[in-house]
C-alpha positions in Angstrom: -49.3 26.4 -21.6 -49.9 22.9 -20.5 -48.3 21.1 -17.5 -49.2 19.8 -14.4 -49.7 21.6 -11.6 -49.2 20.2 -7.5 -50.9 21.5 -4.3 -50.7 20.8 -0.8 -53.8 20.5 1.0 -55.1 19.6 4.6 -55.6 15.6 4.8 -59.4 14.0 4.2 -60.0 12.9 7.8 -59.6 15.8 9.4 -62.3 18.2 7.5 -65.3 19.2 8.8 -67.1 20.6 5.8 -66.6 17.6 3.9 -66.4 13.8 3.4 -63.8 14.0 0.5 -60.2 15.7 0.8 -60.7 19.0 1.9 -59.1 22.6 1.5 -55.7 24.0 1.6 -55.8 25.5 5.3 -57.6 25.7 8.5 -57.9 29.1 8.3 -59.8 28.8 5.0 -61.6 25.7 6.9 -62.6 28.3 9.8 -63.6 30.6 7.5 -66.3 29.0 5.4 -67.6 27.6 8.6 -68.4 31.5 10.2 -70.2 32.1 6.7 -73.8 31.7 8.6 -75.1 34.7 6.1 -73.5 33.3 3.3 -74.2 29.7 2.6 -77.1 29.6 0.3 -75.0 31.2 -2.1 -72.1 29.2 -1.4 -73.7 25.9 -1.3 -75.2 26.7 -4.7 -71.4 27.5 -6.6 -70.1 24.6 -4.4 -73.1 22.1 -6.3 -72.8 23.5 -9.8 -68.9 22.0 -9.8 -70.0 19.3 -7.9 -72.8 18.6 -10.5 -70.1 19.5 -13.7 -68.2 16.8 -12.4 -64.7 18.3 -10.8 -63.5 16.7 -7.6 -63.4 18.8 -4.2 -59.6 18.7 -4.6 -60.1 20.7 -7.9 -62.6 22.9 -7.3 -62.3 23.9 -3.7 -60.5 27.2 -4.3 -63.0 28.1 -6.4 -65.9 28.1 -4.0 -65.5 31.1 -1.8 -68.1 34.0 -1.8 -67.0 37.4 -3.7 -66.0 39.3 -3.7 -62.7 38.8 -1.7 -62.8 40.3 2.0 -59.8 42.2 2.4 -58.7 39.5 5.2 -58.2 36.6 3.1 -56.8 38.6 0.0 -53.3 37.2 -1.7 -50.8 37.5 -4.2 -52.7 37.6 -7.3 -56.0 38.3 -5.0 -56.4 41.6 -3.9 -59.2 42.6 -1.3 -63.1 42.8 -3.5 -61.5 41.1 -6.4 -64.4 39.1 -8.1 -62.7 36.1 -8.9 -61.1 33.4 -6.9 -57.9 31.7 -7.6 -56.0 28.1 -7.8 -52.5 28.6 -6.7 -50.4 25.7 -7.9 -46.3 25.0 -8.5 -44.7 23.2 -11.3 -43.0 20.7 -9.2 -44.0 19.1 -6.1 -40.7 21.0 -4.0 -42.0 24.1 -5.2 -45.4 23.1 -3.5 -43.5 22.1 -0.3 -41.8 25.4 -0.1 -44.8 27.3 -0.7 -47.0 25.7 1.7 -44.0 25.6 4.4 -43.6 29.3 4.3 -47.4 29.9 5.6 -47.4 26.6 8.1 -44.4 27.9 10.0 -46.0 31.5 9.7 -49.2 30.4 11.0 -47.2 28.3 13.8 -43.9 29.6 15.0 -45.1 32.8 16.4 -47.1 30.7 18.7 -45.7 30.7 22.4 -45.5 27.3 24.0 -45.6 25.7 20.6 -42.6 23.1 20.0 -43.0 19.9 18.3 -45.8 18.7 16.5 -47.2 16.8 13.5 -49.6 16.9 11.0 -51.2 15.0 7.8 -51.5 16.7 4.7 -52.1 16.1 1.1 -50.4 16.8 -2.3 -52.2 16.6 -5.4 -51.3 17.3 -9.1 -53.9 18.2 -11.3 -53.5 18.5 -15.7 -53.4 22.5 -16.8 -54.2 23.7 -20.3 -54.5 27.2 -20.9 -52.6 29.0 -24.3 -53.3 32.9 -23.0 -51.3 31.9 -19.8 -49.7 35.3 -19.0 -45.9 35.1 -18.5 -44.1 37.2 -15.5 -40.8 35.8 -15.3 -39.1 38.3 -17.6 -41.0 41.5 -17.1 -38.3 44.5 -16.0 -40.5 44.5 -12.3 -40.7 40.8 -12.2 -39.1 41.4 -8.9 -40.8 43.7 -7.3 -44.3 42.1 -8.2 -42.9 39.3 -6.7 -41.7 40.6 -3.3 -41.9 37.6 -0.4 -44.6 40.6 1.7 -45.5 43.2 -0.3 -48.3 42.3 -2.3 -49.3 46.1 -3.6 -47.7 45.5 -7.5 -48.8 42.0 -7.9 -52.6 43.4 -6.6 -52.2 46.5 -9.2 -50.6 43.7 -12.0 -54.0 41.9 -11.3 -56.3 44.4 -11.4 -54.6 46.5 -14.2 -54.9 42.9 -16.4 -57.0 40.7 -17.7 -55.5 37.0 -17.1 -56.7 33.8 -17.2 -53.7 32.0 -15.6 -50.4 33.6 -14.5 -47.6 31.9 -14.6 -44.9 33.2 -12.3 -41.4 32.8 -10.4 -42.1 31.5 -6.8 -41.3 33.8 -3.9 -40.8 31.0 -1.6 -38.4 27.9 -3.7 -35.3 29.7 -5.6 -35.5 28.6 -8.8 -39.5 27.2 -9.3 -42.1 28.5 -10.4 -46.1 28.2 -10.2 -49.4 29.0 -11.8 -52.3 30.9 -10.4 -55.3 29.9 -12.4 -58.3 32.6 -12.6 -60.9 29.8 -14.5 -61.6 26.0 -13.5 -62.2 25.7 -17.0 -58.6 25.1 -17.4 -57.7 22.6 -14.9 -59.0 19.0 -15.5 -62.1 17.9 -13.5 -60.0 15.0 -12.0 -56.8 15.2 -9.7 -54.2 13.2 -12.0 -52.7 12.0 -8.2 -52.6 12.5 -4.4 -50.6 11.3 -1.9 -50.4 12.3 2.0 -47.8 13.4 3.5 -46.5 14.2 7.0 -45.1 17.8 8.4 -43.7 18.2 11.7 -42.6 21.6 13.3 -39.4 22.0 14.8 -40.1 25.6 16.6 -36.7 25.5 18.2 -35.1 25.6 15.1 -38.0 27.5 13.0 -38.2 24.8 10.7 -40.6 22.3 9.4 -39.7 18.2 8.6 -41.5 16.7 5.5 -42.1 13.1 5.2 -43.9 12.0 2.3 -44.2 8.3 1.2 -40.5 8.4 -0.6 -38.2 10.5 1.3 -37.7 12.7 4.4 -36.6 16.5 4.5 -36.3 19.9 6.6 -37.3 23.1 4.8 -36.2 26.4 7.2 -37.8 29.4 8.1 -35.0 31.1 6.6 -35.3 29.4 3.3 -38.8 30.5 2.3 -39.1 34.0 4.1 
């Protein structure tokens, strides 16, 4: 499979591990900055793809210490996996969607919280992998791919050896995205970035994008 794949990110300035563009979520951000024990290790990983040439954007997911705390385990993640993964869509709405679902998830719960915006950034980066494993048609596609329960696609993982995945999204009707296993198979350099704006709308569980060609509302209702 070859194709590009696009991921929203949190915008350059406002990282405080890094000078270049930074990761996908503050939570992530908090994270690696609470890893006092850790860092040796993690500085070392973070300088061999900084010394192979890929670009933060590229190689940030890539970087976390394993194996995965049960806290910050995912779809295709499940808690001590020993391998991190690159979550990407094939279209940039798919990326919106995805992201949207955990920014209003972090957010709306939040009491007092209305209105508010913040900078991101969207990047597409070249994929090339030909044992990309293929979910779309399996008979428990569905269930693999529920929008909360993550047990099947954790088992799927475990169960199999995959390089990439390529699945239907849970979050855009109709998309679908990658999770890559192996930097190997995602170019060093992002092919293009762009930032883009989000504002929450808590009063009507929605989020407004902005990015430098149009403006749009993605709901609460339409990626949960």
């Amino acid at each position: 499979m070859k194709c590009d794949l696009w991921r929203i990110t949190e915008e350059q300035a406002t990282s405080s591990l890094h000078n270049n563009i930074p990761d996908s979520s503050s939570r992530e951000t908090d994270f690696l900055e609470n890893l006092v024990d850790e860092t040796k290790p993690l500085k070392t990983l973070e300088q061999q793809y900084i010394q192979a040439g890929y670009h933060y954007l590229v190689y940030s997911q890539f970087r976390y210490p394993l194996p995965v705390p049960s806290r910050y385990a995912a779809r295709f993640k499940p808690p001590l996996h020993m391998e991190n993964v690159f979550y990407g869509g094939l279209a940039p709405e798919t990326s919106y969607h995805e992201y949207v679902y955990h920014f209003l998830r972090q957010r709306l719960h939040i009491s007092g919280l209305s209105e508010f915006k913040e900078t991101r950034t969207i990047f597409s980066v070249e994929f090339h992998d030909d044992h990309t494993t293929d979910l779309r048609h399996l008979e428990n596609t569905a269930a693999i791919m529920h929008k909360t329960d993550y047990s099947l696609s954790h088992s799927f993982v475990k169960s199999n050896q995959c390089s990439s995945i390529l699945y239907p999204s849970a979050r855009h009707h109709g998309g679908e995205c990658v999770a890559v296993f192996d930097i190997r198979y995602l170019k060093k350099i992002p092919k293009s970035h762009e930032n883009i704006q989000l504002s929450l709308n808590a009063i009507n569980h929605a989020c407004h994008v902005k990015n430098p060609f149009r403006a749009f509302t993605i709901k609460w209702s339409d990626v949960s």
